[in-house]
NUVEXLUM-494948 format. One record per residue (C-alpha): chain; y, x, z; residue in one letter. Coordinates in Angstrom, 1 decimal. Each point is the difference from the previous one (the first is absolute). Layout:
+--------+--------+--------+--------+---------+
| cadena |  north |   east |     up | residuo |
+--------+--------+--------+--------+---------+
|      A |      Y |      X |      Z |       A |
...
+--------+--------+--------+--------+---------+
***
This chain:
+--------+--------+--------+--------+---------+
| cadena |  north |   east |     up | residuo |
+--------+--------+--------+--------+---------+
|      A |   44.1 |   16.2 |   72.4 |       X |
|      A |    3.3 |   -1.9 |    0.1 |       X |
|      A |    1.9 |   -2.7 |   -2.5 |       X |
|      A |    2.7 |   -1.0 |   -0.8 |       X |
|      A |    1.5 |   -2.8 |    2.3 |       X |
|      A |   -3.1 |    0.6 |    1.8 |       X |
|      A |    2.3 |   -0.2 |    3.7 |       X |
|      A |    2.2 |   -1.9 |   -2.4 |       X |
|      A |    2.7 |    3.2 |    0.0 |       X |
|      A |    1.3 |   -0.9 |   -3.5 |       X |
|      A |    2.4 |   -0.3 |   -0.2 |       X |
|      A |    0.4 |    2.4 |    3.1 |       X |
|      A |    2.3 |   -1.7 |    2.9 |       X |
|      A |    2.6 |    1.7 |    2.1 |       X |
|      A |   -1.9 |    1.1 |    3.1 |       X |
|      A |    0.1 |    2.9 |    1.7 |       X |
|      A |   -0.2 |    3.7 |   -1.4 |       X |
|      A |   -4.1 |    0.2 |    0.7 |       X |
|      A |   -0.7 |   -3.9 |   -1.0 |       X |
|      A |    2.1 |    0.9 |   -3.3 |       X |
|      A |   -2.0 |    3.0 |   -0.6 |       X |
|      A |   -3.6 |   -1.6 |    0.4 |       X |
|      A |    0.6 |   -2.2 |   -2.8 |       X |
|      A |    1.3 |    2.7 |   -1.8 |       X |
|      A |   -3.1 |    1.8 |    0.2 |       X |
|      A |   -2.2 |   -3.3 |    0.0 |       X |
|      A |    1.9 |   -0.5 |   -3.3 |       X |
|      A |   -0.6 |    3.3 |   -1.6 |       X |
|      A |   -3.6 |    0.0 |    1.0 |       X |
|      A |   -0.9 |   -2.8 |   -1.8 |       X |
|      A |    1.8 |    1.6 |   -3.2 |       X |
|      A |   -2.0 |    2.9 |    0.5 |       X |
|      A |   -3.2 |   -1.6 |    0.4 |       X |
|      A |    0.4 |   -2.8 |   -2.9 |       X |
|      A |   -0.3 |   -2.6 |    2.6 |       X |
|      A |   -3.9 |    1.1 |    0.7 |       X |
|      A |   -1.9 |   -2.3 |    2.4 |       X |
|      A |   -3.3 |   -2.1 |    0.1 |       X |
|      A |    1.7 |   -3.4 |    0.6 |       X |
|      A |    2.1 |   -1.5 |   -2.8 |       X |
|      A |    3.7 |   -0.1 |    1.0 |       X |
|      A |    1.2 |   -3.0 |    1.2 |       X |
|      A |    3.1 |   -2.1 |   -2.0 |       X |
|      A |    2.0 |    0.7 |    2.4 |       X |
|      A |   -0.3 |    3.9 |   -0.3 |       X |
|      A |   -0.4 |    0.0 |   -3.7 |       X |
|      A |    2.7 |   -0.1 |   -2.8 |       X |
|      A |   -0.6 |   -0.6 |   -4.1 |       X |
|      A |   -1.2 |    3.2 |   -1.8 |       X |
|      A |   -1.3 |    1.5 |    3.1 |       X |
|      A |   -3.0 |    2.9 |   -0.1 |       X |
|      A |   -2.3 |   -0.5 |    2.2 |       X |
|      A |   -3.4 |    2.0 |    0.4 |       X |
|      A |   -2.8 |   -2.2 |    1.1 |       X |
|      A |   -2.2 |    2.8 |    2.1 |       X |
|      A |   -2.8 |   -2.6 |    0.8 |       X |
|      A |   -0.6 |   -0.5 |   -3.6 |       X |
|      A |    1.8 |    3.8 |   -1.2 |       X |
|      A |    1.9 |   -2.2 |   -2.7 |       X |
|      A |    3.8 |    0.4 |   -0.7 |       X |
|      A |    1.6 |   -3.4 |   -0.5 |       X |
|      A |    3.1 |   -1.1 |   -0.8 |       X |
|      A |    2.1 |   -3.4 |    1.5 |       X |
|      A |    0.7 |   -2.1 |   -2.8 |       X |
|      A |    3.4 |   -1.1 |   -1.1 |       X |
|      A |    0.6 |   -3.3 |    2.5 |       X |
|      A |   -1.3 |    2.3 |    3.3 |       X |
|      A |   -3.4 |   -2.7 |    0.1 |       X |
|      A |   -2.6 |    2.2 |   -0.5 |       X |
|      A |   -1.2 |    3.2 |   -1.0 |       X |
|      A |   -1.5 |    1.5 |   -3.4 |       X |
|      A |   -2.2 |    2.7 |   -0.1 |       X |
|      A |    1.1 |    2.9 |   -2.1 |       X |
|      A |   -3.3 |    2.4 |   -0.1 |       X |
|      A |   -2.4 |    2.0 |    2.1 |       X |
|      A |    1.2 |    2.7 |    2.6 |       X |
|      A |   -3.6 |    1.4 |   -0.5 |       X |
|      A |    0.4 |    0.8 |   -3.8 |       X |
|      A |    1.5 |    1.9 |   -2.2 |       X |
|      A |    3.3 |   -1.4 |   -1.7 |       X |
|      A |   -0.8 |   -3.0 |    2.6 |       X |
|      A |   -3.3 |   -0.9 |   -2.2 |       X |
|      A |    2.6 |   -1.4 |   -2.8 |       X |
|      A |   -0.9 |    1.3 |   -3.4 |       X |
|      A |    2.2 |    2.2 |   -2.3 |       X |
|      A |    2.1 |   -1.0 |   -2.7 |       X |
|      A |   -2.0 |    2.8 |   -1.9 |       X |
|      A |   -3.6 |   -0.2 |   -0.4 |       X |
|      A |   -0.7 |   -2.4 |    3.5 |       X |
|      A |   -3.1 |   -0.3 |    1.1 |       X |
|      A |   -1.1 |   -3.0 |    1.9 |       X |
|      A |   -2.7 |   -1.1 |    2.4 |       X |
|      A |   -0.8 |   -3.2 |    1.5 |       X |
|      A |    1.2 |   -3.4 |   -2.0 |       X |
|      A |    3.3 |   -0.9 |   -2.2 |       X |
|      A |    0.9 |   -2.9 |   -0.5 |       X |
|      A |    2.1 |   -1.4 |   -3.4 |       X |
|      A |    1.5 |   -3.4 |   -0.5 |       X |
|      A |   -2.0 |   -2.0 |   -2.3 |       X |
|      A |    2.4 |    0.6 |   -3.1 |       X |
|      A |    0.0 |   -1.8 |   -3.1 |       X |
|      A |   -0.6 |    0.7 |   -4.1 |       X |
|      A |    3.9 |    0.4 |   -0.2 |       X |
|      A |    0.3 |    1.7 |    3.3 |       X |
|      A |   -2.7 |    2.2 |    0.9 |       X |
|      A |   -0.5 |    1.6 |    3.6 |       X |
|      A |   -1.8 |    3.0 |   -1.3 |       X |
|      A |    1.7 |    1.8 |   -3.3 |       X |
|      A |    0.9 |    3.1 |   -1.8 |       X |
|      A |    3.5 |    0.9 |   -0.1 |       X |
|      A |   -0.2 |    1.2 |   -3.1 |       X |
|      A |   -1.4 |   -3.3 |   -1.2 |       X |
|      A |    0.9 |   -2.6 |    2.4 |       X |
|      A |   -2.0 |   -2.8 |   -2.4 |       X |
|      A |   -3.2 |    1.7 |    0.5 |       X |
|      A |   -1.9 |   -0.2 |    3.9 |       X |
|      A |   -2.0 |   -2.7 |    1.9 |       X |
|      A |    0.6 |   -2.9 |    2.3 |       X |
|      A |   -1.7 |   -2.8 |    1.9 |       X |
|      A |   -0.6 |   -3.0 |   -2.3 |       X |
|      A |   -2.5 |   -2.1 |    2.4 |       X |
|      A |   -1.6 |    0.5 |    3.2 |       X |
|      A |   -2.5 |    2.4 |   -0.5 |       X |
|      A |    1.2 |    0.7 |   -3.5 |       X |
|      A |    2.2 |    2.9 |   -1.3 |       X |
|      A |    1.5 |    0.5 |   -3.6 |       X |
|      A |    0.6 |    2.7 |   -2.2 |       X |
|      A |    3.6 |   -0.3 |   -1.8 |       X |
|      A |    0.9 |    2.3 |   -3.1 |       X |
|      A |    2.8 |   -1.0 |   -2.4 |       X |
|      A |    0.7 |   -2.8 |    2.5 |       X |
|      A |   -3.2 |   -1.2 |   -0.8 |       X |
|      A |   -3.1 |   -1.3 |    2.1 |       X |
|      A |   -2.7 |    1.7 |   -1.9 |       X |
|      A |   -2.7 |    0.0 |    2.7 |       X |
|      A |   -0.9 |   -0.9 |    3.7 |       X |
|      A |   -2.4 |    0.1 |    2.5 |       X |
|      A |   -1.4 |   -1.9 |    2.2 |       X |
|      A |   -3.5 |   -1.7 |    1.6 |       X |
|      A |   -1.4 |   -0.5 |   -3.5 |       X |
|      A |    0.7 |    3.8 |   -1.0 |       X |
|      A |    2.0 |    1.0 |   -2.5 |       X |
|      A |    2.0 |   -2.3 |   -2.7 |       X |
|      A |    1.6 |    1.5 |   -2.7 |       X |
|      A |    2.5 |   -2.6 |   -1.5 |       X |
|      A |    1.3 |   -1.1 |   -3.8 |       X |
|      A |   -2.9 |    1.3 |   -2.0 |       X |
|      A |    0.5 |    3.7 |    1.0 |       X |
|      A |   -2.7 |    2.7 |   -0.8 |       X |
|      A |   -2.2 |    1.8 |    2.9 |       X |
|      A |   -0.2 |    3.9 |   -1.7 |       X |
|      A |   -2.5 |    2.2 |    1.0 |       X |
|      A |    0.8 |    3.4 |   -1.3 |       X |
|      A |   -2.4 |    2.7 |   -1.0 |       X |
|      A |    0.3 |    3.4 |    1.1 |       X |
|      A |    2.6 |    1.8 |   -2.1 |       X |
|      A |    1.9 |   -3.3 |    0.2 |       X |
|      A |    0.7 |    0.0 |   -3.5 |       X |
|      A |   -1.6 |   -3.6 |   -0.8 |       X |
|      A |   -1.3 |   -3.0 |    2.4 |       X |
|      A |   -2.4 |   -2.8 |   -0.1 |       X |
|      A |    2.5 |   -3.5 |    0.9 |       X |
|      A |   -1.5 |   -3.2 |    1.4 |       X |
|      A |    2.5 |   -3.3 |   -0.2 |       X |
|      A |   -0.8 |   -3.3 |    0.2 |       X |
|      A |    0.2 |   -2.6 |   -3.2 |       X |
|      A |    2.6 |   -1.3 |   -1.3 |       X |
|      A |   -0.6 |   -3.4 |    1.6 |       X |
|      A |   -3.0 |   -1.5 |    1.8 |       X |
|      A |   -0.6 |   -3.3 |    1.4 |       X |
|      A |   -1.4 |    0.7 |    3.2 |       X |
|      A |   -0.4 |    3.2 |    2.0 |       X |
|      A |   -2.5 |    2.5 |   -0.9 |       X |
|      A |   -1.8 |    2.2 |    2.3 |       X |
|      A |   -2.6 |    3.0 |   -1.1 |       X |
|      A |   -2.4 |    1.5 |    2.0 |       X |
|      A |   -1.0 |    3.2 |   -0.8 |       X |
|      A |   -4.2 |    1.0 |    0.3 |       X |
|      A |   -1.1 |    1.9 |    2.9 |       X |
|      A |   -1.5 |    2.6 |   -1.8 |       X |
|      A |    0.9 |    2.0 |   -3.3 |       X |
|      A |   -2.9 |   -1.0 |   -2.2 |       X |
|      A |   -2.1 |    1.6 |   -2.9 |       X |
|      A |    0.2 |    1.9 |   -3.3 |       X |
|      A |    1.3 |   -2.7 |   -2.5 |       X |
|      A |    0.2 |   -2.7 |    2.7 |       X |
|      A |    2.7 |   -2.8 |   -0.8 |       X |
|      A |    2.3 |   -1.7 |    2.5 |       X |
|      A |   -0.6 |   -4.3 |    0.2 |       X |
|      A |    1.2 |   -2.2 |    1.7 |       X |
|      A |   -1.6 |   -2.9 |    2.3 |       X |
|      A |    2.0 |   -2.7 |   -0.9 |       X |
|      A |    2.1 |    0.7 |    3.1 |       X |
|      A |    1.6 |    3.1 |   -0.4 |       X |
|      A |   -3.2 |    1.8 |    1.5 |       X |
|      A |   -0.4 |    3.1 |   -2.1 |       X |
|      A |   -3.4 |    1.9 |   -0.2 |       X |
|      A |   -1.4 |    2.5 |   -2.8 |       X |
|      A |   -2.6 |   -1.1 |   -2.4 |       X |
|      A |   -2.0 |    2.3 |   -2.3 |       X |
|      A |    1.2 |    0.2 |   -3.3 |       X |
|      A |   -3.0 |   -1.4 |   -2.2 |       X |
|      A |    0.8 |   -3.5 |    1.6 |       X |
|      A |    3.1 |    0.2 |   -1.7 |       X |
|      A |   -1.6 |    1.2 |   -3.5 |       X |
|      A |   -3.6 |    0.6 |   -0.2 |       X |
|      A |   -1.5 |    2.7 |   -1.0 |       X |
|      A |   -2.0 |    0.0 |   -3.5 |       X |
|      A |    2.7 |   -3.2 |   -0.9 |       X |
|      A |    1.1 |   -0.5 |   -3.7 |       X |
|      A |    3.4 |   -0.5 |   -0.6 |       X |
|      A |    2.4 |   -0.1 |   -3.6 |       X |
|      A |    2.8 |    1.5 |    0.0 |       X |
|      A |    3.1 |   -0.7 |   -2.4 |       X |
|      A |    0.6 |    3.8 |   -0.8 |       X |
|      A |   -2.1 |    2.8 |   -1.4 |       X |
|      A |    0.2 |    2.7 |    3.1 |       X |
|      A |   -2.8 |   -0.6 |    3.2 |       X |
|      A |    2.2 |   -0.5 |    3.5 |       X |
|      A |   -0.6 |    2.2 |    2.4 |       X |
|      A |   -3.7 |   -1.1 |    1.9 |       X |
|      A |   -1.6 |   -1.3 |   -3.7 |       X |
|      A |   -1.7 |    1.5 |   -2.9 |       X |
|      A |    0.2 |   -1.5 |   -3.3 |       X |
|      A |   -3.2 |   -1.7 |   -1.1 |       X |
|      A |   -0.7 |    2.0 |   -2.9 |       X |
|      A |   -3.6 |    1.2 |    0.5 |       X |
|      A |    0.7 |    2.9 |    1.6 |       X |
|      A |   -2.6 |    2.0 |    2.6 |       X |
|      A |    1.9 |    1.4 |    2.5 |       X |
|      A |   -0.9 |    2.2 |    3.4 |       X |
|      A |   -2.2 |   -1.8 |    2.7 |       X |
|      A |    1.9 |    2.4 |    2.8 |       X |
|      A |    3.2 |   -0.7 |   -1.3 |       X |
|      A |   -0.6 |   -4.2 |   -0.5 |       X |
|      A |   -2.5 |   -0.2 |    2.8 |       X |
|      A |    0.9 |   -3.0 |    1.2 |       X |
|      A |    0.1 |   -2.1 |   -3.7 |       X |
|      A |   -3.3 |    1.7 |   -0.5 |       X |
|      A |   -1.1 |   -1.5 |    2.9 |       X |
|      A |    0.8 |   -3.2 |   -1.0 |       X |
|      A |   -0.8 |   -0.2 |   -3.5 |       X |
|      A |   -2.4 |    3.2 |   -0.5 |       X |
|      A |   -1.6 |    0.5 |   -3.3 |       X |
|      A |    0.0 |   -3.2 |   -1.1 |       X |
|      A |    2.0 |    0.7 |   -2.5 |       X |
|      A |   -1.2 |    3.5 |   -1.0 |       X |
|      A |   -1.4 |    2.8 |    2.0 |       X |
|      A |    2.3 |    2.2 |   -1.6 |       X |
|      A |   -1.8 |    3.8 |   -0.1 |       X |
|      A |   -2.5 |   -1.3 |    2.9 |       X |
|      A |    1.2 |    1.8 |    2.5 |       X |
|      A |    3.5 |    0.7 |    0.9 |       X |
|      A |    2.0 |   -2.4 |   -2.5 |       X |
|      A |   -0.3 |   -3.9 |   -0.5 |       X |
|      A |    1.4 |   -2.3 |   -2.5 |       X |
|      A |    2.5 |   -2.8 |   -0.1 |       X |
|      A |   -0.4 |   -3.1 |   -1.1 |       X |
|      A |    1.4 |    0.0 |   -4.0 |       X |
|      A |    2.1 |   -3.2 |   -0.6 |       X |
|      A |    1.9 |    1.1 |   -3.4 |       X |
|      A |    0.2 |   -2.3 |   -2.1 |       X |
|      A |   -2.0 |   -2.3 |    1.9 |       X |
|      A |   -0.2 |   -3.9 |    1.3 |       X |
|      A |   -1.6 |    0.2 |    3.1 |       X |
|      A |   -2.1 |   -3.2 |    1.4 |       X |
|      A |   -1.0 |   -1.0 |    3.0 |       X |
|      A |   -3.7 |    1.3 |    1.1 |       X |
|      A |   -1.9 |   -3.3 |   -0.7 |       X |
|      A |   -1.5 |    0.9 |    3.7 |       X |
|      A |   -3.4 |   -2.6 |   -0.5 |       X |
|      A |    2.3 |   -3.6 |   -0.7 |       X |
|      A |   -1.3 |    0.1 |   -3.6 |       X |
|      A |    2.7 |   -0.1 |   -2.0 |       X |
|      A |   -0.1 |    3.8 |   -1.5 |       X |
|      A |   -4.0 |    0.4 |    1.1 |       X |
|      A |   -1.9 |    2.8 |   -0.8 |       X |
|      A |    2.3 |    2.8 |    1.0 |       X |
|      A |    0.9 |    3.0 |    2.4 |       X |
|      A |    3.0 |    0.8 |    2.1 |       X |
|      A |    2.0 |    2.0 |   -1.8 |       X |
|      A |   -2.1 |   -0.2 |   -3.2 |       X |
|      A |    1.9 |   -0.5 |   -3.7 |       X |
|      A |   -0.1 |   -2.6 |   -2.7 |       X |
|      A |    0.7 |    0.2 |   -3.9 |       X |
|      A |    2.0 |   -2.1 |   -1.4 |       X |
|      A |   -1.3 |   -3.4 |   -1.8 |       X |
|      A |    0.6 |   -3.8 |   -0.6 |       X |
|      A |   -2.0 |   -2.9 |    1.5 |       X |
|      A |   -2.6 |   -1.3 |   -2.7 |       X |
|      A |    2.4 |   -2.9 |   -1.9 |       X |
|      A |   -0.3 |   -2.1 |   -3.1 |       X |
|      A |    2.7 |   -0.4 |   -3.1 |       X |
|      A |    0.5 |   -3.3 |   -1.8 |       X |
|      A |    0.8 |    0.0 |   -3.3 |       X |
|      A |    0.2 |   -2.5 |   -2.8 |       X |
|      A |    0.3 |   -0.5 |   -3.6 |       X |
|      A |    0.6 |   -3.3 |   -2.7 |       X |
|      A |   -1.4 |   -0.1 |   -3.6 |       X |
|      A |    0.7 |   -3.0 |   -1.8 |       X |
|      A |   -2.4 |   -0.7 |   -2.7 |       X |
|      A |   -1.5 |   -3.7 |   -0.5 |       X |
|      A |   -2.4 |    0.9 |   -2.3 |       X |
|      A |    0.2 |    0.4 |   -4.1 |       X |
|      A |   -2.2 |   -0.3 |   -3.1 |       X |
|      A |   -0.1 |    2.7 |   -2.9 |       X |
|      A |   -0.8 |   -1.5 |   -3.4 |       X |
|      A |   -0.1 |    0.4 |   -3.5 |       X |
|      A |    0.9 |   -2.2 |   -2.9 |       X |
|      A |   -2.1 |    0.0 |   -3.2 |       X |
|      A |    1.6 |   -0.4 |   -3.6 |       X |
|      A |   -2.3 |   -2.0 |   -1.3 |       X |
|      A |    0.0 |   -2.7 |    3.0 |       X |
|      A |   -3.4 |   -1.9 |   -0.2 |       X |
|      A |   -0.2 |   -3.2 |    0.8 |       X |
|      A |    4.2 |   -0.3 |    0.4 |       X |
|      A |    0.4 |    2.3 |    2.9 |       X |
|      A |    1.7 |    3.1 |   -1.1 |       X |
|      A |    0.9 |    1.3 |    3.7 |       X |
|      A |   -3.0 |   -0.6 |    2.3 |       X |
|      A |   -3.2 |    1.3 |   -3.0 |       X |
|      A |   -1.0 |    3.1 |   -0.6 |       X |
|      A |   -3.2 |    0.8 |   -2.0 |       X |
|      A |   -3.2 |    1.5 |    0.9 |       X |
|      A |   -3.2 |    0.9 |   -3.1 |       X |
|      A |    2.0 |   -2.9 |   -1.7 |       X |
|      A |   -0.3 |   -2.6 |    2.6 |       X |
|      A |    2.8 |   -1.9 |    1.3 |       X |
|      A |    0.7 |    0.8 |    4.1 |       X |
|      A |    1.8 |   -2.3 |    1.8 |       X |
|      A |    2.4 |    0.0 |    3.4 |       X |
|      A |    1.6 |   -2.6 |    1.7 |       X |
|      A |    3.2 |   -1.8 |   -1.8 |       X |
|      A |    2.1 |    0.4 |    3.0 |       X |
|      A |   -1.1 |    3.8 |    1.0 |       X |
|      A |   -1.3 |   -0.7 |    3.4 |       X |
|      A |   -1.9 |   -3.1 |    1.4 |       X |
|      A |    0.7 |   -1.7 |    3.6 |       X |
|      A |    3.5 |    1.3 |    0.2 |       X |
|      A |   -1.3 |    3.4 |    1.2 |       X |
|      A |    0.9 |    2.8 |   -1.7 |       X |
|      A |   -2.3 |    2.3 |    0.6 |       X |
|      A |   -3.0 |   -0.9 |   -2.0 |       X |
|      A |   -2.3 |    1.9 |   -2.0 |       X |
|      A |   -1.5 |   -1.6 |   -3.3 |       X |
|      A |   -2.9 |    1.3 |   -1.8 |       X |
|      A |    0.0 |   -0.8 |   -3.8 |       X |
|      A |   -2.5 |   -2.2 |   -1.5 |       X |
|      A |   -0.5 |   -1.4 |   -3.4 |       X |
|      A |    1.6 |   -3.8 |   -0.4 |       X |
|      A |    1.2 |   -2.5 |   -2.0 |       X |
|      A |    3.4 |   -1.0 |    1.8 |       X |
|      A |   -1.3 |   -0.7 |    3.6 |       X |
|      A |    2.9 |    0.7 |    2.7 |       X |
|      A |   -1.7 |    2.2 |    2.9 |       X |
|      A |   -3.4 |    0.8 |   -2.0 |       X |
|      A |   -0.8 |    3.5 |    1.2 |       X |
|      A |    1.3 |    0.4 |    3.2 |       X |
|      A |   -2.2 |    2.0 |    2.6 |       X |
|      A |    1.7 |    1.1 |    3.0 |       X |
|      A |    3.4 |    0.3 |    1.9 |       X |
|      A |    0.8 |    4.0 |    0.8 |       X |
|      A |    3.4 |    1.4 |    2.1 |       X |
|      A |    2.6 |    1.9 |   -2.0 |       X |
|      A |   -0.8 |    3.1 |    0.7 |       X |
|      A |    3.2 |    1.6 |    1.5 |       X |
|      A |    0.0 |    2.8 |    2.8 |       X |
|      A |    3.1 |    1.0 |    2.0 |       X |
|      A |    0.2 |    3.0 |    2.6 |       X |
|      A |    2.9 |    0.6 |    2.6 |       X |
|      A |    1.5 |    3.2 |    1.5 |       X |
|      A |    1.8 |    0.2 |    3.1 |       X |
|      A |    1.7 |    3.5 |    0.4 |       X |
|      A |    0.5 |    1.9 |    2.7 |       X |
|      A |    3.7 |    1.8 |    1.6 |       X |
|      A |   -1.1 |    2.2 |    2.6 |       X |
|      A |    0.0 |    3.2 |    1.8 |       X |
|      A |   -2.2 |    2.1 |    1.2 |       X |
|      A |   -0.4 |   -1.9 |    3.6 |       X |
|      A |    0.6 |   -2.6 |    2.0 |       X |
|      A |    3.2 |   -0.7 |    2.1 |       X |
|      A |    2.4 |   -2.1 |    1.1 |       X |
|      A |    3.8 |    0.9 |    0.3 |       X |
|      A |    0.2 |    3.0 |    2.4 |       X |
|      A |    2.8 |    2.4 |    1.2 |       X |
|      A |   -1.0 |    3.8 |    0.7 |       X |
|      A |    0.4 |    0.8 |    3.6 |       X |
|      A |   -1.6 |    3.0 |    2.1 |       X |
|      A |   -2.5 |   -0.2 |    2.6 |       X |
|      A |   -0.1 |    2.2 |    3.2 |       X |
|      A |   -2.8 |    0.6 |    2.8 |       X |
|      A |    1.1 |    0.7 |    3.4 |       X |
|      A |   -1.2 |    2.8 |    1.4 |       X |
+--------+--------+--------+--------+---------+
***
């Protein structure tokens, strides 16, 4: 195939009629054929904007604007030259997109040119909406930014479970998920570390553990401990833990709680001593510990004679004589001898003797009893607060 200044005939010279003609036809050629060859057209037989078809590589290329160089257009092997559509393209092979920034994406919608991705990073790509960064990706997986939520729907897509970080945290937190999906009732803990595995549940809260509650409704997992025999199929595991220790219930299917109304409960003494003498999950009746009461009570009484006088006053003493079978019986002048008050005088006959007659010295005979009442009820206690207690089943 021919080009265009290939014999350099453009512009065509005056020559002769046949020389004339050539380039001519050299000339139109060249239109013809789109300037087809397998070597690259020299400068000096190219101009700017000229087609050319490359046949060793079956491209159609175009010179570029200063005549230096050629850009390739498309493929001669392909339909619409291998270029995609304006509607619906399809592509193949790599495209390429500048970099791009937040404000000025690469990649957008038209009909909501804030919304798209770019390159933030090497090896890092961001999601935009709003204008926004919400999320990128890149070696360490997926970040998504400013507290946002990750929403997994369910199936109708009515409702979603959301995971989002805390509000602030002082370091960066990484969870590990377990390798396997667990047990019935198993809970999810944590190493220290971030290292997540499942544990069973009674680590967590025993089964057969006594707990109070501040409301008068069981949760969900405990029974109220109110004495109640209940099914062995349906409880099997507390009745394996606490069996009929407190009550076989009807010996067969049915076993009883423990019943804690209206009860203190104390610590099994468990052989230190201190509450000796008794069984796991035996009861006690209420007393007090053997105590004494002190009491006391004053009576003030030093001691007294009772006397009486005679009219007729022998011997000049009308208030200390009195007369027995016509004798005279004396007492002492004073009433009592030695400054004691509390002595006794037998009578005897006399003449005027101070003390004659006196036999023996005797206590007053006063008694006095005390009474200490009692305010009670009919127990024991200390100051208390009704609360309920629960079993876990």
């Amino acid at each position: 195939m021919s080009f265009v200044n290939e014999t350099k005939s453009t512009p065509i010279q005056n020559d002769t009629g046949a020389s004339v003609r050539s380039d001519i036809n050299s000339n139109m050629a060249a239109i013809y054929s789109l300037n087809a060859s397998s070597s690259t057209p020299s400068a000096a037989n190219s101009v700017a904007r000229m087609i050319w078809a490359d046949e060793t590589n079956d491209e159609l290329k175009i010179r570029n604007g200063t005549n230096t160089g050629f850009i390739t257009i498309g493929s001669l092997d392909e339909t619409n030259l291998g270029l995609a559509t304006k509607s619906s393209p399809t592509f193949t092979g790599n495209v390429g997109i500048p970099a791009g920034t937040v404000s000025s994406l690469p990649f957008r919608f038209s009909a909501d040119t804030n919304t798209g991705i770019y390159r933030n990073a090497a090896d890092d790509f961001s999601i935009v909406t709003g204008g926004t960064r919400r999320a990128h990706v890149d070696s360490n997986g997926i970040t998504i930014r400013d507290r946002k939520a990750l929403r997994l729907r369910d199936t109708s897509n009515s409702n979603y479970v959301a995971i989002r970080a805390p509000s602030n945290v002082s370091s960066n937190v990484t969870l590990t998920l377990p390798s396997n999906d667990g047990g019935v009732n198993d809970v999810l803990q944590s190493d220290g570390s971030g290292n997540l595995s499942f544990t069973a549940l009674p680590q967590a809260v025993p089964t057969g553990s006594v707990h109070m509650m501040a409301t008068t409704t069981a949760p969900s997992g405990y029974l109220k401990c109110d004495g109640s025999a209940v099914s062995r199929t349906t409880y099997a595991a507390l009745f394996t833990i606490i069996g009929t220790t407190w009550g076989a219930g009807d010996g067969s299917s049915t076993f009883e709680l423990p019943d804690l109304r209206g009860e203190f409960v104390r610590g099994w003494d468990d052989s230190r001593g201190v509450d000796s003498g008794r069984s796991f999950a035996s009861s006690q009746g209420d007393n007090n510990k053997q105590h004494n009461h002190t009491a006391s009570s004053t009576i003030t009484d030093p001691g007294h004679f009772h006397y009486v006088a005679n009219a007729s006053a022998p011997n000049g003493s009308s208030n200390r004589l009195f007369e027995k079978a016509g004798q005279d019986l004396r007492f002492a002048a004073s009433g009592f001898v030695g400054n004691d008050s509390r002595q006794d005088y037998t009578g005897a006959s006399t003449t005027g003797a101070a003390d004659t007659g006196r036999s023996e010295v005797k206590t007053t005979g006063i008694s006095a009893s005390v009474t200490v009442n009692n305010s009670a009820a009919g127990e024991a206690r200390p100051r208390n607060i009704a609360m309920m207690y629960v079993i876990k089943t």
